[in-house]
C-alpha positions in Angstrom: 155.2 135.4 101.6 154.2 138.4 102.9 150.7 138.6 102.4 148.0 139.6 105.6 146.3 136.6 106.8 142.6 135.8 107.0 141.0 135.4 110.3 138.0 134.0 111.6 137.1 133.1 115.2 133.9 131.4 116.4 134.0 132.0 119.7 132.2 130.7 122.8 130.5 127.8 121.5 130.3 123.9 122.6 132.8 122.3 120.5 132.5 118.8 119.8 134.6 116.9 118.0 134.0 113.1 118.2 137.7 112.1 116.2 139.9 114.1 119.2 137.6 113.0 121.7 136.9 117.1 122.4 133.1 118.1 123.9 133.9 121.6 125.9 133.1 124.9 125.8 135.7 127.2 123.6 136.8 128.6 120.4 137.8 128.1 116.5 140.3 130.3 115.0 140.4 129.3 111.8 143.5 131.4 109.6 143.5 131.2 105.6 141.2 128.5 105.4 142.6 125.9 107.3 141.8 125.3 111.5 144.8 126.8 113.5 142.8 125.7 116.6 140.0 124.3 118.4 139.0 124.3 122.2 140.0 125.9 124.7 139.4 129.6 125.0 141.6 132.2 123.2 139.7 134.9 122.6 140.8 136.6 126.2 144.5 135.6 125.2 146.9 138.6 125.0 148.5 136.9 121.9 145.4 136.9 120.2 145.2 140.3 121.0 146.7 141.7 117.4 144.6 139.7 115.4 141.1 140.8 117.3 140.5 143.4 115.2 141.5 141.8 111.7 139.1 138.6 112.4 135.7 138.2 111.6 133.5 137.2 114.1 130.8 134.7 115.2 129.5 134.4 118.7 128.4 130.2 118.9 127.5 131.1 122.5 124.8 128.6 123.2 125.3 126.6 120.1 127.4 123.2 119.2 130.4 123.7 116.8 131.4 120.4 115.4 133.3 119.3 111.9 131.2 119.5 109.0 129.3 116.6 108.2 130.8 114.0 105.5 127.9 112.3 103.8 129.1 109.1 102.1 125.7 108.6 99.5 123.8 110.8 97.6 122.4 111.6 93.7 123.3 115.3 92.2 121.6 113.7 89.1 124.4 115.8 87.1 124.8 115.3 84.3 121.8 114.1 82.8 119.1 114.9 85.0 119.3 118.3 86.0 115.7 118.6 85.8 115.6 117.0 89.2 119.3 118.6 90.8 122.4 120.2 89.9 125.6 120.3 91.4 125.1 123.8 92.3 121.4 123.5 93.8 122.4 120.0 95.3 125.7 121.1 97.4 123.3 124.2 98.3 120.7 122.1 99.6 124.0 119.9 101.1 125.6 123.5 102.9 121.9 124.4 103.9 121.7 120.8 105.7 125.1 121.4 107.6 127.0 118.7 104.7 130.8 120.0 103.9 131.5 116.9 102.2 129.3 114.5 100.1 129.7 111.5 97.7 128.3 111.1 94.8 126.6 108.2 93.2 127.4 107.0 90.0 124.0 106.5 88.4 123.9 109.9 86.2 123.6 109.7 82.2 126.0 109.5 81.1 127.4 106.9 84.2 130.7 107.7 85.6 132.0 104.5 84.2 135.2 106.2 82.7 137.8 107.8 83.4 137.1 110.5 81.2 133.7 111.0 82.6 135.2 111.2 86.1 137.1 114.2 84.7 134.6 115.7 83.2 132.4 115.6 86.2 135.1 117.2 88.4 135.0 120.1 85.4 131.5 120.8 86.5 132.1 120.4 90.4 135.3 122.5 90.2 133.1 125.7 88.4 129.7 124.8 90.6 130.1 123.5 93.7 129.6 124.8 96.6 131.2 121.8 99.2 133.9 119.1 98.3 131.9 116.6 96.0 133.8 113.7 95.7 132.7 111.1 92.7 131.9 107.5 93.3 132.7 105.3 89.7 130.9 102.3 88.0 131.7 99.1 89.0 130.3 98.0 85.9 130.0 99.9 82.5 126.8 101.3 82.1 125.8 100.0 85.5 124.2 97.0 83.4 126.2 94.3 85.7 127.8 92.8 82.5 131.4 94.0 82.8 133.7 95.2 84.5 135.0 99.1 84.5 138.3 100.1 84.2 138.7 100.2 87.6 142.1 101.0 87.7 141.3 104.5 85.5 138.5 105.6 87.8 140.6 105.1 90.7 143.6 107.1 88.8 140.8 109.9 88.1 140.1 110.0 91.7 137.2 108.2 92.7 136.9 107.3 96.1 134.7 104.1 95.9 133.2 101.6 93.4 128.6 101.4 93.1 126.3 100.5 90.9 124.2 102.4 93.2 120.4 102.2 92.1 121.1 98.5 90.6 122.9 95.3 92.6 125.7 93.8 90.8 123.5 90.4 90.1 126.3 88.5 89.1 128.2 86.6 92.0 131.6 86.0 89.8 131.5 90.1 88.1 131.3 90.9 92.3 133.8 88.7 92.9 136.1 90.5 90.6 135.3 93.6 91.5 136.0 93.4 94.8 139.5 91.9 94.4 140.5 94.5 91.6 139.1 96.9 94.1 141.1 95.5 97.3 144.2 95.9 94.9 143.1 99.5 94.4 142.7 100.3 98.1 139.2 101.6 97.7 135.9 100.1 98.9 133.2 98.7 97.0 129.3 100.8 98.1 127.2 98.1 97.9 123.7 98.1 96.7 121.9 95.2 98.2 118.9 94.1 96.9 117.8 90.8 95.4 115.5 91.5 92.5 114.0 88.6 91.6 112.7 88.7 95.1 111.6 92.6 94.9 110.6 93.2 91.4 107.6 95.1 91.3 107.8 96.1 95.0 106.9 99.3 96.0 106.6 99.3 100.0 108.0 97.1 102.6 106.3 93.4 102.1 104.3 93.7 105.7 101.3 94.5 107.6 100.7 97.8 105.0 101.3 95.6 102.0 99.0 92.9 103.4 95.9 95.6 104.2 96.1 97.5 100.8 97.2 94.9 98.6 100.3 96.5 97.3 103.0 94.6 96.0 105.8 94.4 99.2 109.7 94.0 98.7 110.6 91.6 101.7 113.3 92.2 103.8 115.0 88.7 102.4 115.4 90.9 99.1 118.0 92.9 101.1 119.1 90.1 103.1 120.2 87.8 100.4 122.6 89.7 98.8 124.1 91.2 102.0 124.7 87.2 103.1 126.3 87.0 99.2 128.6 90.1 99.4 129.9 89.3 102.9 130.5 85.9 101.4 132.5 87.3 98.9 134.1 90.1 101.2 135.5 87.3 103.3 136.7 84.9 100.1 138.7 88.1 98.5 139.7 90.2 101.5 137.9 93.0 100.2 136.5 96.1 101.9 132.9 96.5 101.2 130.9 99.1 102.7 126.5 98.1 102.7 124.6 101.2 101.5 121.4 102.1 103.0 120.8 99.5 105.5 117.2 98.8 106.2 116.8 95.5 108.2 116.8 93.7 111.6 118.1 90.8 109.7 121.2 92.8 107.6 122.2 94.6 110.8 122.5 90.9 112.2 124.6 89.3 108.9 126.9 92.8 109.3 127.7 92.1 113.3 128.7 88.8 112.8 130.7 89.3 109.6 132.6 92.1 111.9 132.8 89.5 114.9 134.6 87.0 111.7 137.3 89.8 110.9 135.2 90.6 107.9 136.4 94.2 106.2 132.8 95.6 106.3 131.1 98.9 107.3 127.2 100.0 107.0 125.6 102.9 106.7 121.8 104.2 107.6 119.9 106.8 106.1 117.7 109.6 108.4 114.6 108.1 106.8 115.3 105.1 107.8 116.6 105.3 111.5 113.0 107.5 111.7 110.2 106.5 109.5 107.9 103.2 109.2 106.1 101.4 106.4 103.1 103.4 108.2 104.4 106.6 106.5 103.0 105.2 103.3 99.3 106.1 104.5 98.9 110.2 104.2 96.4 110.3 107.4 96.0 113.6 106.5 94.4 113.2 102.9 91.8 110.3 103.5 94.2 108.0 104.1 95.9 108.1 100.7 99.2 107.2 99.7 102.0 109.4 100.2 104.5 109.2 97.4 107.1 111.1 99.3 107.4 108.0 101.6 108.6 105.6 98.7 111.8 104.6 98.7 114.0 101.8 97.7 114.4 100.0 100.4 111.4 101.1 101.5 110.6 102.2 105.1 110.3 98.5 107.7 109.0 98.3 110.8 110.1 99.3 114.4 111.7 96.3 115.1 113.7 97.6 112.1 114.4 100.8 113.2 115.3 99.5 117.2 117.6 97.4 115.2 119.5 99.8 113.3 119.4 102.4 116.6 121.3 99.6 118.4 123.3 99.2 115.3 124.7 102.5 115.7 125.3 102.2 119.2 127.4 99.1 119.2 129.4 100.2 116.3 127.8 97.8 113.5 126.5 100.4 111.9 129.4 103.1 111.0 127.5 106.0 109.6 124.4 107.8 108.7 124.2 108.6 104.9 121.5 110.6 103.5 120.8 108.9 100.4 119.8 112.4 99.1 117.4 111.6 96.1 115.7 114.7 94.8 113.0 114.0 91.8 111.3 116.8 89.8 107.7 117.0 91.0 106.2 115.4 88.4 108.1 112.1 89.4 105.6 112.3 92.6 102.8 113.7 91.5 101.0 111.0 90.2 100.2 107.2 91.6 102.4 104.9 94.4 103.1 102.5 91.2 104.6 104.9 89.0 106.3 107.2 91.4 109.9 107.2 91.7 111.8 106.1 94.8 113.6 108.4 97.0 113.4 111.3 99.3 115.4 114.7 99.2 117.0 114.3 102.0 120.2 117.1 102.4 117.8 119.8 104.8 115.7 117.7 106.6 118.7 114.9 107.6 119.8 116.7 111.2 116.8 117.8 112.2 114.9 114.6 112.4 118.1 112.6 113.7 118.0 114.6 116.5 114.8 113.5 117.2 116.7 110.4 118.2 119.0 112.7 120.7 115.8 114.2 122.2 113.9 110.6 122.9 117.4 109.8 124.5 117.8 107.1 121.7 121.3 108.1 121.1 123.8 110.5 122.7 124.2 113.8 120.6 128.4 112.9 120.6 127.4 109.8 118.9 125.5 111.2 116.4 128.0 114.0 115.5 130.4 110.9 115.1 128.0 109.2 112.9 128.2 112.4 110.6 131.6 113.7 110.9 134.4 111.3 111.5 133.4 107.8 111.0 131.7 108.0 107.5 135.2 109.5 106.5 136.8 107.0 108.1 134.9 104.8 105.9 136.4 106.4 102.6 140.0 106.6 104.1 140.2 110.0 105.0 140.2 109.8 108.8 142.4 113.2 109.7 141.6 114.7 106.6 137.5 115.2 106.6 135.1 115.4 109.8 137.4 116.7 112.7 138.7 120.3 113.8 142.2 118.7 113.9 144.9 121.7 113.8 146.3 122.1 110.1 143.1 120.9 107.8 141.2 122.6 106.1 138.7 124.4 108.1 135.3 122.3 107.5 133.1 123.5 110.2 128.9 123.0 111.0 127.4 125.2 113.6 123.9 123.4 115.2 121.2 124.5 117.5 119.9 121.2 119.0 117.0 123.0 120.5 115.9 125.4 117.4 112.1 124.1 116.7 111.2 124.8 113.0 108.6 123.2 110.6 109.8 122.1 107.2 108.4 123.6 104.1 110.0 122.3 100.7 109.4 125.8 99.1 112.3 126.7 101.5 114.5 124.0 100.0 117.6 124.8 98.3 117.2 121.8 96.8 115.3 121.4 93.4 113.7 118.0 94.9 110.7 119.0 97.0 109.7 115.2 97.6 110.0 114.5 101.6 107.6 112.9 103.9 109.1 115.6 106.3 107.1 118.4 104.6 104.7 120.1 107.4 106.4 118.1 110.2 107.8 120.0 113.1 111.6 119.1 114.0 114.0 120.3 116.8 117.5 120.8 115.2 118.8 123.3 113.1 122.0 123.9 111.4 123.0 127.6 112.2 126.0 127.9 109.5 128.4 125.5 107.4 131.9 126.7 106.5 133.8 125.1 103.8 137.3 125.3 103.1 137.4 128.2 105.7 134.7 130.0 103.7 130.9 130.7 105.2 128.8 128.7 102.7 125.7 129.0 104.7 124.3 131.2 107.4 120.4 130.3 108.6 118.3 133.4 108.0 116.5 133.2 111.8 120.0 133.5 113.6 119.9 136.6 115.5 121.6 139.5 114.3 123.1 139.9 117.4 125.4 136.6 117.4 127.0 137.9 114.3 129.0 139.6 112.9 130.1 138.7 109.8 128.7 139.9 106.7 125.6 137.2 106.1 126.7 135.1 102.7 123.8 133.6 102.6 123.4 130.9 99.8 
């Protein structure tokens, strides 16, 4: 082939990239869409000389340049509740919040319980998408916790994991199943863990808050129970099963000493809940209210909770941060804590309130960029592939200002779900610009003129 190549160099930025053990000052060329290199400076190089005037540019001076982030959980609520998300407004929001590559749950309408429905999901991510989407399938069909999915079908459509996401798999035995027809299959089971004869009706955290307003808590045993059950299980089929959404002192416990036993497990924690208490249930600011945009399943703990889960991500029990993105049309909020939906739209607001942690010197900004980039895809198997600035991939790239102050305001949102506890809060973090498959996919509208220039593509 003869045909000119496509350049683009980010130059002068700090480039860290946790999988290559890389934290320096440097530059990206990046040449039809995949990374040629990353690190040292180049732009001064005499070979680099010809290209100069055929690249775009972008000047990362004073900014971090890492891999894009890899989220392992979140709801596009395509098909079958677009009211709420699409794939195109939900990998917006995802590009907006710095997200190359996300994984969606299975819990649409129709369920991707078949193969079939795999396909035709990856019809609609192929035309609308604006990041790799990468579909998680059923365990069970229907996600009713009856029977089994054709496991071996999703996995031939190209799923990347098995959930019933939004409902536990009740049954000890189907589990049991499922996790050896998925060790068979290579691919991890996502587990939902929650005990629902112990949380039924729950709609905060069973606590102090519960205790004082009389609402109806979901204890941390809920969780607990069936995290004890699935590492049981993990142990019994050699399995690899990865625990969604971990909310608990006592979980983060049961998941280091399941990894001290040679267990095949890895954990994940959300932004809400590495940040937020059950005290974010009480909206201070309206007469002591209740604040619907804090309700989510599990609900926000306690400190001890969150110290927990801090440590947890420090001492390597808990793998990865995922946002459990769950965007809800307004109407799902606006009305009482009973009856509103669980879940927080989480894509936009997900770095800037972890690097609250950075700031209070909770956790070092390289371990948090790990947390993002290449551990989660570690988790899904695609270390090398996804969340590193390796040589040769494709070029997945997210451009941060740890020091940008902004205040979120959900009428800025890409996303169609408005419903975040965030709203009005000031945060200090911003991504600056995601590039996806070597194309700009997102440039933030209060970068200075000056440190580009590339035409803006802004989404």
């Amino acid at each position: 082939m003869n045909r000119e190549a496509t350049f683009l160099l980010i130059y002068g930025g700090r480039i860290i990239d946790p999988s290559q053990g890389i934290d320096q000052v440097g530059d990206i060329l990046i040449v039809e869409g995949s990374i040629a290199q990353a690190g040292s400076p180049i732009i001064q190089r005499p070979s680099f000389s010809a290209m100069l005037g055929k690249a775009q540019q972008l000047d990362a001076t004073g900014l971090v340049v890492c891999p894009g982030f890899v989220d392992l959980h979140c709801h596009l609520r395509e098909p079958g509740f677009e009211d709420k998300e699409t794939i195109a407004t939900g990998t917006k929001a995802a590009a907006t919040g710095g997200f190359t590559t996300v994984c969606c749950m299975a819990n649409t309408e129709p369920p991707l319980d078949t193969a079939a429905a795999i396909d035709q999901m990856r019809q609609r991510i192929d035309k609308d998408s604006l990041v790799a989407v990468l579909p998680v399938g059923c365990v069970t069909k229907g996600r009713k916790g009856k029977e089994l999915t054709v496991m071996a079908g999703l996995a031939e459509a190209g799923v990347i994991a098995f959930s019933d996401d939004g409902d536990p798999v009740a049954s000890s035995q189907i589990m049991r199943h499922a996790m050896s027809y998925s060790r068979s299959l290579g691919l991890p089971v996502i587990d939902h863990c929650e005990d629902k004869a112990l949380s039924g009706g729950g709609i905060i955290n069973e606590g102090r808050i519960s205790t004082e307003t009389g609402l109806k808590g979901i204890p941390a045993a809920a969780e607990e129970v069936m995290v004890a059950r699935d590492l049981i299980l993990a142990k019994m089929t050699e399995a690899r099963v990865h625990i969604a959404h971990v909310s608990t002192k006592g979980s983060v416990e049961l998941i280091r000493r399941a990894k001290e036993e040679g267990i095949s497990v890895t954990a994940e924690a959300t932004p809400h809940h590495l940040t937020l208490t059950e005290e974010s249930i009480i909206d201070e600011a309206r007469n002591k209210s209740f604040d619907t945009n804090a309700k989510v399943n599990p609900p926000l703990r306690t400190e001890a909770d969150i110290e927990a889960l801090i440590k947890g991500l420090g001492n390597g029990v808990i793998d990865a941060i995922a946002t459990d993105h769950a965007p809800h049309a307004v109407g799902d909020k606006s009305c009482d804590l009973k009856s509103a939906a669980f879940g927080i739209s989480g894509f936009e607001t997900a770095f800037g309130c972890l690097m609250g942690l950075v700031h209070q010197g909770e956790i070092s900004l390289v371990r948090l960029l790990s947390k993002l980039t290449c551990e989660p895809a570690k988790v899904i198997g695609r270390e090398g592939e996804l969340g590193t600035l390796k040589a040769g991939v494709l070029a997945n790239v997210t451009i941060l200002d740890p020091d940008r102050e902004w205040i979120v305001n959900t009428r800025d949102f890409a996303s169609k779900g408005k419903n975040t506890p965030y709203d009005g809060v000031k945060l200090r973090g911003k991504v600056m610009a995601t590039i996806a498959d070597g194309k700009i996919v997102y440039v933030d509208g209060s970068l200075p003129s000056s440190a580009t220039s590339l035409e803006r593509k802004r989404i």
